[in-house]
Structure formats: C-alpha cells, structure tokens
C-alpha positions as CSV (number, residue, x, y, z in Angstrom):
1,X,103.1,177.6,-8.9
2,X,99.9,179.7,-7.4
3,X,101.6,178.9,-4.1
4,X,103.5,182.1,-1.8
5,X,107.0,181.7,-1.1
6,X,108.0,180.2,2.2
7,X,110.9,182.3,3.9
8,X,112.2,179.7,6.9
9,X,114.4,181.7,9.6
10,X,117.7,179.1,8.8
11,X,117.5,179.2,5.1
12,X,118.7,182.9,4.7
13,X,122.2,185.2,5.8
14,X,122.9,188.6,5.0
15,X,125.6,189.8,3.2
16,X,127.6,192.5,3.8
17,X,125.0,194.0,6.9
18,X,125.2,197.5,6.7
19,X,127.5,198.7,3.8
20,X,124.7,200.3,2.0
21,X,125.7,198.9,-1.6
22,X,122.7,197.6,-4.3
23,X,123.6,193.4,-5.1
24,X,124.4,193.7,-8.7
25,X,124.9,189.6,-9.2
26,X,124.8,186.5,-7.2
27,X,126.7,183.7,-8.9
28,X,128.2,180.6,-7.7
29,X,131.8,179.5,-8.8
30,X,134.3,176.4,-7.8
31,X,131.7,176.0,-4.5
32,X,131.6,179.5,-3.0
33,X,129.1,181.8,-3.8
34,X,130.3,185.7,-5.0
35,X,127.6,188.5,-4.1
36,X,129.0,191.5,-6.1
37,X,127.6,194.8,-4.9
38,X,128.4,198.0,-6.0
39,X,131.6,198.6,-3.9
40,X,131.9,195.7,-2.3
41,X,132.5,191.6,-3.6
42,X,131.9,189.1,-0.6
43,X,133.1,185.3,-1.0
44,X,131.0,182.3,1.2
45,X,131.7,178.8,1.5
46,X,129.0,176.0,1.8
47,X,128.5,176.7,4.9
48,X,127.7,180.1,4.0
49,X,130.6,181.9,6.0
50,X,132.4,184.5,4.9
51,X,136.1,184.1,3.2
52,X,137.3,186.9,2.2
53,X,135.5,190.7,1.9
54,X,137.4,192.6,-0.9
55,X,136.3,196.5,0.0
56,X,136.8,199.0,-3.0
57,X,135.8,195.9,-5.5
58,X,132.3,195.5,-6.7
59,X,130.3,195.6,-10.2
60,X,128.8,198.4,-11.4
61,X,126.2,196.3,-13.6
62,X,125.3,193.2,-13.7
63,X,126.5,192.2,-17.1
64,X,129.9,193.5,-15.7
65,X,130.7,189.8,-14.1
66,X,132.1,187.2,-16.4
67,X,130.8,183.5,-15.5
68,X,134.0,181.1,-16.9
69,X,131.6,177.9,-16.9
70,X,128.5,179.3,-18.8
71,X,129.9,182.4,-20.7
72,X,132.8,180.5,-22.3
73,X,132.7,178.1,-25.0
C-alpha cells in the first residue's frame, strides 16, 4: 500500500505479440496459465512458454470463461 508498482524486466512475457486482440481473462488451470483474447486462447506452462495457440478461439467477454475449481460446487 501507498507504494508504486515495481515492473522488473524478467518478471513479465507478452502474449500473443502482435495479434491485435483485447485480453478478456487470465486464469490459471491444472498449472498452465489461459490468456483468452478476443480471437485468440494461448496456453503457458510454468515456465511461461507457450503450448499450444488455438487461432479462431477466444472470449468475447469475460464472464464468457468457466473456472471448473471456483465456479463449480
């Protein structure tokens, strides 16, 4: 609190450089972490490399993403 964010140059990656799609959610599921953009869904490991890039698949909204471990009973 009342302390400015530090941004350190190895604590950051882009995702999905020049595709021009908004992020619409960032969730994390089974250890990989899903970035769902508007056309585009991108799957990283821990080690924040890419898996798999599934082009024509994305989230229109962000409520449009279904989290199995918190949303479910």
């Amino acid at each position: 609190p009342y302390k400015l964010d530090d941004i350190y140059a190895g604590r950051y990656f882009d995702v999905g450089r020049n595709d021009g799609d908004e992020i619409k959610k960032i969730m994390e599921y089974r250890g990989r972490l899903f970035v769902f953009k508007t056309r585009n869904t991108y799957v990283y490991n821990v080690r924040h490399q890419l898996e798999r890039h599934y082009v024509g698949i994305g989230a229109a909204h962000k409520h449009s993403v279904f989290d199995p471990d918190r949303d479910h009973p």
